[in-house]
Backbone as XML, in Angstrom:
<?xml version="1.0"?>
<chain id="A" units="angstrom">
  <residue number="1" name="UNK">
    <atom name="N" x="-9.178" y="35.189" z="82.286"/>
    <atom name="CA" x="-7.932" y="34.794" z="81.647"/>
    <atom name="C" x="-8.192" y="33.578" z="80.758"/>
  </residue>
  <residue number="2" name="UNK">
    <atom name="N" x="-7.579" y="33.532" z="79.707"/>
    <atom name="CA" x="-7.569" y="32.526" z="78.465"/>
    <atom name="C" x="-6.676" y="31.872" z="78.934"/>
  </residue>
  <residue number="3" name="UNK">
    <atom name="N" x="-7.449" y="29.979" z="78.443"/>
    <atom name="CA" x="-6.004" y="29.149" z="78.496"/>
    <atom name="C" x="-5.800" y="29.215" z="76.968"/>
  </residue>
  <residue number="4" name="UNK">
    <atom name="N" x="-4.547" y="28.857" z="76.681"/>
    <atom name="CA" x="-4.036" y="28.554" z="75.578"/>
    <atom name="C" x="-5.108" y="27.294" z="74.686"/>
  </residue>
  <residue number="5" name="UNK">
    <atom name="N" x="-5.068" y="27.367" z="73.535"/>
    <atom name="CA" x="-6.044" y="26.257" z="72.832"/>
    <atom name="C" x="-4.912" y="25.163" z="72.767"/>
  </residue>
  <residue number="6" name="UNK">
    <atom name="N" x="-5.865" y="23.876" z="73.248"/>
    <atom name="CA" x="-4.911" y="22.990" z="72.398"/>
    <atom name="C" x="-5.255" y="21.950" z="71.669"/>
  </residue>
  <residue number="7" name="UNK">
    <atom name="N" x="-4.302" y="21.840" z="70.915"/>
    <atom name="CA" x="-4.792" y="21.150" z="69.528"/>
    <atom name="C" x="-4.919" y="19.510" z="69.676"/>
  </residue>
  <residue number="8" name="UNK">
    <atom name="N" x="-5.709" y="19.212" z="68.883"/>
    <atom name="CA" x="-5.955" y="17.922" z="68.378"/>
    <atom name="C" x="-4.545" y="16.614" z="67.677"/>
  </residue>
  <residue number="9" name="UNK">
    <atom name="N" x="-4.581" y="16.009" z="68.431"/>
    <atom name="CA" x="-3.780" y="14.890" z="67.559"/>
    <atom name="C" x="-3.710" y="13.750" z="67.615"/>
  </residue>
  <residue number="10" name="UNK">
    <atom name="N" x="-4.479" y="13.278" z="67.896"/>
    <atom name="CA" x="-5.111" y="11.982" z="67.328"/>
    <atom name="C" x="-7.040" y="12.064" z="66.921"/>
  </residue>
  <residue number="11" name="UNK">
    <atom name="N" x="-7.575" y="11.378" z="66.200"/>
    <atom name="CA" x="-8.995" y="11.009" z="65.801"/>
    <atom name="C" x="-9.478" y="9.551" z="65.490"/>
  </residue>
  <residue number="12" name="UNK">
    <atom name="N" x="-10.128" y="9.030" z="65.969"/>
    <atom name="CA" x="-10.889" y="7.532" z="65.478"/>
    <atom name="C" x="-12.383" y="7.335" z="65.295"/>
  </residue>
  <residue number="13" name="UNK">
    <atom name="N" x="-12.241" y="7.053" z="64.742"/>
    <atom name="CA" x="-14.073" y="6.739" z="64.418"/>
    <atom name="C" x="-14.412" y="5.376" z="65.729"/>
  </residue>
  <residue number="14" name="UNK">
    <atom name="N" x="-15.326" y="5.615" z="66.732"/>
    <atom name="CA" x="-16.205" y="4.799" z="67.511"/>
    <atom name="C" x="-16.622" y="4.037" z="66.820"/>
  </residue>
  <residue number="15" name="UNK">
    <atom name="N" x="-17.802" y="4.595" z="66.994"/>
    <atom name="CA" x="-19.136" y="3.887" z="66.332"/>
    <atom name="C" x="-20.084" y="5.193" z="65.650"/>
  </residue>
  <residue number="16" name="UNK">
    <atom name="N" x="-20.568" y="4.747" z="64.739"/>
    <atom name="CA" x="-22.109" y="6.099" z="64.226"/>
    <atom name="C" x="-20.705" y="7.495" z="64.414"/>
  </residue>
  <residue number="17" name="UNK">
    <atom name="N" x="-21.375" y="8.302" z="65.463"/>
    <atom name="CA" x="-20.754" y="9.858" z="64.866"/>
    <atom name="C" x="-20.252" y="10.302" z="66.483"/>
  </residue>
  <residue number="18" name="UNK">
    <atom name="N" x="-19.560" y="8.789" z="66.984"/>
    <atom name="CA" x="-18.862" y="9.209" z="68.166"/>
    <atom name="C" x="-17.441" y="8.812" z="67.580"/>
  </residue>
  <residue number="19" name="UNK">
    <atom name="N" x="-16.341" y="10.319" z="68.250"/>
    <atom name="CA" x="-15.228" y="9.989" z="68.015"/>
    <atom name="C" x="-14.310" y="9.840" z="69.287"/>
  </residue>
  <residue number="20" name="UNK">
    <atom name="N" x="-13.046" y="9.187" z="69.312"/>
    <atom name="CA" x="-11.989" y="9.292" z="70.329"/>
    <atom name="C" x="-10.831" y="10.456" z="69.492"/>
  </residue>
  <residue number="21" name="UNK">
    <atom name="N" x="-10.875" y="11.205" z="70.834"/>
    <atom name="CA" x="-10.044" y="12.290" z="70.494"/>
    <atom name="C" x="-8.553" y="12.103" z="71.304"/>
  </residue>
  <residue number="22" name="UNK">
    <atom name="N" x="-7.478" y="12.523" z="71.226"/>
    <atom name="CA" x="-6.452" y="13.328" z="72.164"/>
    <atom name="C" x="-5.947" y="14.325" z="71.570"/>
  </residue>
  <residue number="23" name="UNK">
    <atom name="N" x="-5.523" y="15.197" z="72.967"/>
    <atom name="CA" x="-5.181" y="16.146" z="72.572"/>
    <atom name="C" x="-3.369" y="16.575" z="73.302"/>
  </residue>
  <residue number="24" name="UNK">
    <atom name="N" x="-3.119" y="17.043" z="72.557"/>
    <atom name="CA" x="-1.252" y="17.461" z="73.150"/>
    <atom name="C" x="-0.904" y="17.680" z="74.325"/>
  </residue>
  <residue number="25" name="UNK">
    <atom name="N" x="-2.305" y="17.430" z="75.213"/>
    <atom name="CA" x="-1.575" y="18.005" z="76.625"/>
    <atom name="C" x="-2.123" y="16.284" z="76.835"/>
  </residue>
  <residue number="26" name="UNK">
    <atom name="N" x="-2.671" y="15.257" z="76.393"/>
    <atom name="CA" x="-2.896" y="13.988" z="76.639"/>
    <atom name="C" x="-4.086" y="13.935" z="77.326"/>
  </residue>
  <residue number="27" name="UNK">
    <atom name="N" x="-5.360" y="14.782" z="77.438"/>
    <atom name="CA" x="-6.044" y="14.702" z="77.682"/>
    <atom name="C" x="-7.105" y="13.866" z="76.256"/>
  </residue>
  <residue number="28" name="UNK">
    <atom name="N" x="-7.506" y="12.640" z="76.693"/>
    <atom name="CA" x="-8.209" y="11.796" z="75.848"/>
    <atom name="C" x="-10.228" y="11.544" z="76.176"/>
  </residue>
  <residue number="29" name="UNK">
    <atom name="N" x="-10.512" y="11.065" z="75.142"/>
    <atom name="CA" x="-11.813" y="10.622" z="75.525"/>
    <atom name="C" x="-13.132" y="11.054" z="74.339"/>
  </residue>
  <residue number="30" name="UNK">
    <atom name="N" x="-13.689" y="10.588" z="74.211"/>
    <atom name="CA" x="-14.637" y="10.872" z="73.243"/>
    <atom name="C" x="-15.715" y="11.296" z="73.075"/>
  </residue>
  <residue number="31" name="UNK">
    <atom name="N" x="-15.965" y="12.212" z="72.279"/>
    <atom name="CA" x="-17.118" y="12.754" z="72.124"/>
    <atom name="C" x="-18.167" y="12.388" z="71.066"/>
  </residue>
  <residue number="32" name="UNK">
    <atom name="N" x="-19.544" y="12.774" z="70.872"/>
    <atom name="CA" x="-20.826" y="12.312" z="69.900"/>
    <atom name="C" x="-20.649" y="13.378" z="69.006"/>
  </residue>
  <residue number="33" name="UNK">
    <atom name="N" x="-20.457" y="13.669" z="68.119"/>
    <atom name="CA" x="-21.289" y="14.324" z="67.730"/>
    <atom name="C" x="-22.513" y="14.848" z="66.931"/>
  </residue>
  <residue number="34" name="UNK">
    <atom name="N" x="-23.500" y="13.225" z="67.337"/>
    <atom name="CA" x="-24.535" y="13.773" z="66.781"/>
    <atom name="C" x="-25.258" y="14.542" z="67.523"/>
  </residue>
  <residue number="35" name="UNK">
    <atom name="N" x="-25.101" y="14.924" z="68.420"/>
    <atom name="CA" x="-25.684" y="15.327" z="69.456"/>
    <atom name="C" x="-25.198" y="16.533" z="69.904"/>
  </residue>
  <residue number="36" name="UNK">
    <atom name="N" x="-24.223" y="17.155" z="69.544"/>
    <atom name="CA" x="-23.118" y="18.701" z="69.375"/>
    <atom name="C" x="-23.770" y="19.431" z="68.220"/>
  </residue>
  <residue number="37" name="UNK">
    <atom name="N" x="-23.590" y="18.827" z="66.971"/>
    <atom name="CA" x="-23.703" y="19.745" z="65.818"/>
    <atom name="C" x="-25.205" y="19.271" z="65.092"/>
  </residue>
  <residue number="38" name="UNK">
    <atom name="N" x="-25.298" y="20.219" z="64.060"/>
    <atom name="CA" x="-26.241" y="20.143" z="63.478"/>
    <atom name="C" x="-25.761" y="19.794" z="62.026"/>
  </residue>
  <residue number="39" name="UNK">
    <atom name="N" x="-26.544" y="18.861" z="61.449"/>
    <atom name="CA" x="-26.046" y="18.203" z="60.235"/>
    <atom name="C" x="-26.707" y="19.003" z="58.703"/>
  </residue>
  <residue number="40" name="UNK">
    <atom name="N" x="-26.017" y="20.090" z="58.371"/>
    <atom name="CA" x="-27.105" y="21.329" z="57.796"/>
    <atom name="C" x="-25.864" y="22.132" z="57.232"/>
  </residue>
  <residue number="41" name="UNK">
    <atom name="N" x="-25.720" y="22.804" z="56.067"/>
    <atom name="CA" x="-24.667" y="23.616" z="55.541"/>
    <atom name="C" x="-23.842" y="22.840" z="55.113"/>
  </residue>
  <residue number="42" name="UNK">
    <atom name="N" x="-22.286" y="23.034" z="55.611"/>
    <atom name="CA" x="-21.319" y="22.443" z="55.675"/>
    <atom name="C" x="-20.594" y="21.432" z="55.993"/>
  </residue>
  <residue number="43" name="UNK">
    <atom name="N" x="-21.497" y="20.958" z="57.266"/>
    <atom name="CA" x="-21.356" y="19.539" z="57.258"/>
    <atom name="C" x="-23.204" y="18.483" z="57.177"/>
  </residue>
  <residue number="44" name="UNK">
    <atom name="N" x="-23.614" y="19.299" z="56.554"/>
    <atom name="CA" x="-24.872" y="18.267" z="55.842"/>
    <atom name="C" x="-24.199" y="16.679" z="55.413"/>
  </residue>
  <residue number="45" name="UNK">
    <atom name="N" x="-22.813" y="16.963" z="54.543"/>
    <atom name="CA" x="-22.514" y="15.599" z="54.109"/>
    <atom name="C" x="-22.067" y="14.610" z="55.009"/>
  </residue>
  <residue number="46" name="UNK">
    <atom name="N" x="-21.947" y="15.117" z="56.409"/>
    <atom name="CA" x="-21.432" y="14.485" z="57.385"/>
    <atom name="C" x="-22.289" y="13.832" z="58.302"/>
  </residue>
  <residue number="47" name="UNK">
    <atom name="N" x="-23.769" y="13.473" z="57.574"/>
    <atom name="CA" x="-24.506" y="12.957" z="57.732"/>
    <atom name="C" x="-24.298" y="11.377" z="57.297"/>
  </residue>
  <residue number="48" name="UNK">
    <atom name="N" x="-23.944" y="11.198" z="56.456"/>
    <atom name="CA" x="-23.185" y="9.774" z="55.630"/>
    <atom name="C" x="-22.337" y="9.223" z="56.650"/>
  </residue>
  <residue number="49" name="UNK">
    <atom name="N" x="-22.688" y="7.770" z="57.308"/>
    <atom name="CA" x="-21.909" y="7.543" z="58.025"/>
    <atom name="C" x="-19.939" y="7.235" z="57.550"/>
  </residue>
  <residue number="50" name="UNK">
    <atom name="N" x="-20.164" y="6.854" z="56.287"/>
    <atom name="CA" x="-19.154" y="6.316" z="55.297"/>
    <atom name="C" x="-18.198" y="7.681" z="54.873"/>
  </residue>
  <residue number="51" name="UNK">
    <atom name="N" x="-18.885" y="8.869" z="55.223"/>
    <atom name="CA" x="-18.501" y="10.384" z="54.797"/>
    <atom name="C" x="-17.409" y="10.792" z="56.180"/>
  </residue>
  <residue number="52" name="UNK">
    <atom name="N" x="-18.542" y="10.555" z="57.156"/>
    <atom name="CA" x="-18.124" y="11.199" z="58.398"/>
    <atom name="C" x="-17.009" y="10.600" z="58.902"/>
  </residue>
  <residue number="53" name="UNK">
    <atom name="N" x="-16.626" y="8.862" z="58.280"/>
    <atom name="CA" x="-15.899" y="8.374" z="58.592"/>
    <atom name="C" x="-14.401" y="8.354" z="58.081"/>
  </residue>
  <residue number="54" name="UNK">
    <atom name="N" x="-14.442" y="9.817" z="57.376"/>
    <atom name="CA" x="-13.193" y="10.127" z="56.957"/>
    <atom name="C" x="-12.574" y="11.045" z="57.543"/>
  </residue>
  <residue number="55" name="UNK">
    <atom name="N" x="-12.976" y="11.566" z="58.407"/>
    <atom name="CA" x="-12.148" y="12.541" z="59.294"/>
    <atom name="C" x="-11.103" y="12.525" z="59.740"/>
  </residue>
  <residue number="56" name="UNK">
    <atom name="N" x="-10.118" y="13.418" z="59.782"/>
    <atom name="CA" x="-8.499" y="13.546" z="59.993"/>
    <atom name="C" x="-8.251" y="14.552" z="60.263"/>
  </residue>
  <residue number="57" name="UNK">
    <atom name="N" x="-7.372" y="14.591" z="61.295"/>
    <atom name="CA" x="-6.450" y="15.666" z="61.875"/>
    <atom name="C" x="-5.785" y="16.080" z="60.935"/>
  </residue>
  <residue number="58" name="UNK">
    <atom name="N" x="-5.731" y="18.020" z="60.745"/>
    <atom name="CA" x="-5.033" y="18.989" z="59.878"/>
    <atom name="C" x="-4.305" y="19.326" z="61.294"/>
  </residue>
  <residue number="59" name="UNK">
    <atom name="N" x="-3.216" y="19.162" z="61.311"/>
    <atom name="CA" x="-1.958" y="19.117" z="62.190"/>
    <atom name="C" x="-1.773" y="21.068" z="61.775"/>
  </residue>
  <residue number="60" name="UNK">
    <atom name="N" x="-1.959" y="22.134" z="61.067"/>
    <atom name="CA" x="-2.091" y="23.338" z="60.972"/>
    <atom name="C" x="-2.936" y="23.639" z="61.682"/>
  </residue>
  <residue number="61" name="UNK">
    <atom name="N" x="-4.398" y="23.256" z="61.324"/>
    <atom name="CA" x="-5.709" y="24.387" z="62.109"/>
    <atom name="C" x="-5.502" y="23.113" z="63.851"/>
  </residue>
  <residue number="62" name="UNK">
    <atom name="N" x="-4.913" y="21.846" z="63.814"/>
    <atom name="CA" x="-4.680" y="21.862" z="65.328"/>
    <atom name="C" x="-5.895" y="21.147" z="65.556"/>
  </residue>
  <residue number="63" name="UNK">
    <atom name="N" x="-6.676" y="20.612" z="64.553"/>
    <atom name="CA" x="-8.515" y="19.943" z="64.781"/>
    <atom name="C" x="-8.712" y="19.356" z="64.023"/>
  </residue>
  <residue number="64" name="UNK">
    <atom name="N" x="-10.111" y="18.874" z="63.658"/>
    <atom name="CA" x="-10.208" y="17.382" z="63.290"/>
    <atom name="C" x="-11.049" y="18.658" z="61.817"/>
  </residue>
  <residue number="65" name="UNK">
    <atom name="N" x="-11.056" y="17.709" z="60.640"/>
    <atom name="CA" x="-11.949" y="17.957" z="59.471"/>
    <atom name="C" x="-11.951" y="17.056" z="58.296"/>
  </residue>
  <residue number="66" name="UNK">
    <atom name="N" x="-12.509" y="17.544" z="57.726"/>
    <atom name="CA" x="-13.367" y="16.539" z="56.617"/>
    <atom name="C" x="-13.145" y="17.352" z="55.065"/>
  </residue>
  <residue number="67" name="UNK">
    <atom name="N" x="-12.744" y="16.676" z="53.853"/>
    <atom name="CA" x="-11.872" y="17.291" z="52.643"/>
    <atom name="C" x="-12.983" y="18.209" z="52.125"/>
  </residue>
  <residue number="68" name="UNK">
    <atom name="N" x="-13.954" y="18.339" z="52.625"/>
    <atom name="CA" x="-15.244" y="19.486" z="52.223"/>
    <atom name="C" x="-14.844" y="20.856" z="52.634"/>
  </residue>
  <residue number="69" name="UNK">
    <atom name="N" x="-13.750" y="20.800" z="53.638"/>
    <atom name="CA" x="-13.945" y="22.078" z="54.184"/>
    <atom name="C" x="-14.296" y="22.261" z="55.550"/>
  </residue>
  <residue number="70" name="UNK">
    <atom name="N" x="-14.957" y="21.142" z="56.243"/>
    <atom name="CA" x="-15.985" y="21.250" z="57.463"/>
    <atom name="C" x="-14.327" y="21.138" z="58.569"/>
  </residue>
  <residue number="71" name="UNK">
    <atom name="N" x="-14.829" y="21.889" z="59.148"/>
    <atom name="CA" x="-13.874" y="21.349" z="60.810"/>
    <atom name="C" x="-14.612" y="22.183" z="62.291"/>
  </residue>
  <residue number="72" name="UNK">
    <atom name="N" x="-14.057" y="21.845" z="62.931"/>
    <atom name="CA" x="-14.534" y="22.015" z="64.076"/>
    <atom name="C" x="-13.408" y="22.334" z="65.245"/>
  </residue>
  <residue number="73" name="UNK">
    <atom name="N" x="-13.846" y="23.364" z="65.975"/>
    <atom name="CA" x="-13.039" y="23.969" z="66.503"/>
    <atom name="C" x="-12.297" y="23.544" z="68.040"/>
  </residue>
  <residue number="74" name="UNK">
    <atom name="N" x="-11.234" y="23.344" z="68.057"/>
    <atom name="CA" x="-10.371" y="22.882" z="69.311"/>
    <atom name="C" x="-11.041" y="22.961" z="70.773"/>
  </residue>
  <residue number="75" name="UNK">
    <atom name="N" x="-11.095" y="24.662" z="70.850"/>
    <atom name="CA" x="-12.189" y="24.746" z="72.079"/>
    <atom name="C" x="-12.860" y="24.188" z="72.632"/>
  </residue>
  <residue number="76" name="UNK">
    <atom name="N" x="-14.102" y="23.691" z="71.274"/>
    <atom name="CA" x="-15.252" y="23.386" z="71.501"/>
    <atom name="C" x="-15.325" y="21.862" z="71.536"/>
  </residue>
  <residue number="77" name="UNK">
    <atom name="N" x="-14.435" y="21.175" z="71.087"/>
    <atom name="CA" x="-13.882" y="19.857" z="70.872"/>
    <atom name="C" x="-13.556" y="19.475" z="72.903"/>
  </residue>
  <residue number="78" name="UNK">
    <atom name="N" x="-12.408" y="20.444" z="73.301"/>
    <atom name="CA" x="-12.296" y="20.037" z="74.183"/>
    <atom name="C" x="-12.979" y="20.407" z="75.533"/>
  </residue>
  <residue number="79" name="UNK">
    <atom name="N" x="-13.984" y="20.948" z="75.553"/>
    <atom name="CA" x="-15.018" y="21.489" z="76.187"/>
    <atom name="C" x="-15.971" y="20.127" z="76.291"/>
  </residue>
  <residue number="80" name="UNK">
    <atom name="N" x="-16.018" y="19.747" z="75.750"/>
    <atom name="CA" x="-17.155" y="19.126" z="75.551"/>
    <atom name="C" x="-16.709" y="17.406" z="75.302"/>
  </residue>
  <residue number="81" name="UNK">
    <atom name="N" x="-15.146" y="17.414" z="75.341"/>
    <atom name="CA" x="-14.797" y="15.689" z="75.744"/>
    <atom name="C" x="-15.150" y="15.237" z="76.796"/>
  </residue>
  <residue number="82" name="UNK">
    <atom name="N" x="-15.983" y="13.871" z="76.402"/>
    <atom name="CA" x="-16.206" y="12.810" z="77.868"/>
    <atom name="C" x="-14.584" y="12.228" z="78.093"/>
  </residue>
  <residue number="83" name="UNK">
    <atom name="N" x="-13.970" y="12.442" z="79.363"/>
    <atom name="CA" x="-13.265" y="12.422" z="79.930"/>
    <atom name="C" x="-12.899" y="11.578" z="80.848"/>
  </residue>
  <residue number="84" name="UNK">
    <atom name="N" x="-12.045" y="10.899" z="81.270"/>
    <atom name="CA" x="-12.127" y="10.419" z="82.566"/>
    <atom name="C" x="-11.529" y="11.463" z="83.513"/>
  </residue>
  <residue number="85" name="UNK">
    <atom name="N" x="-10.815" y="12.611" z="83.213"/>
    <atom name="CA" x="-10.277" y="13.504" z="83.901"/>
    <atom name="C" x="-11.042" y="14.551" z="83.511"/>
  </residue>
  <residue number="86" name="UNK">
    <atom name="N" x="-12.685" y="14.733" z="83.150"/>
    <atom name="CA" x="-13.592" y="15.684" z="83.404"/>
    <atom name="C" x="-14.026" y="15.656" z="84.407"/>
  </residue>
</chain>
């Protein structure tokens, strides 16, 4: 059985290419992601710390992205938050 996805709504830049996330059910906490993704294709430019540091919640797709096009998917976002309620 599927849970429902849930979306993203809030984003902050840490430090380097860790972010603080929450999400609508208030589950918070932050994830790396240099260490998730690979910096290659689409988000190659998100290699730039000054680049990466523009990221914002599209309140439609419900996740975090970058005006290139790049985003990243809810699921996998919240799968993979350091948590205090992981």
């Amino acid at each position: 059985m599927f849970e429902e996805v849930k979306d993203v709504v809030e984003v902050r830049v840490v430090e380097k290419y860790r972010l603080f996330l929450r999400f609508e059910d208030g589950k918070a906490g932050e994830i790396d992601l240099e260490t998730l993704i690979k910096f290659e294709g689409i988000f190659e430019p998100l290699k730039k710390l000054e680049y990466f540091a523009t990221v914002t919640v599209d309140p439609e797709l419900g996740t975090i992205c970058w005006d290139n096009g790049a985003d990243i998917s809810p699921e996998f976002l919240y799968i993979n938050l350091k948590s205090d309620n992981n």
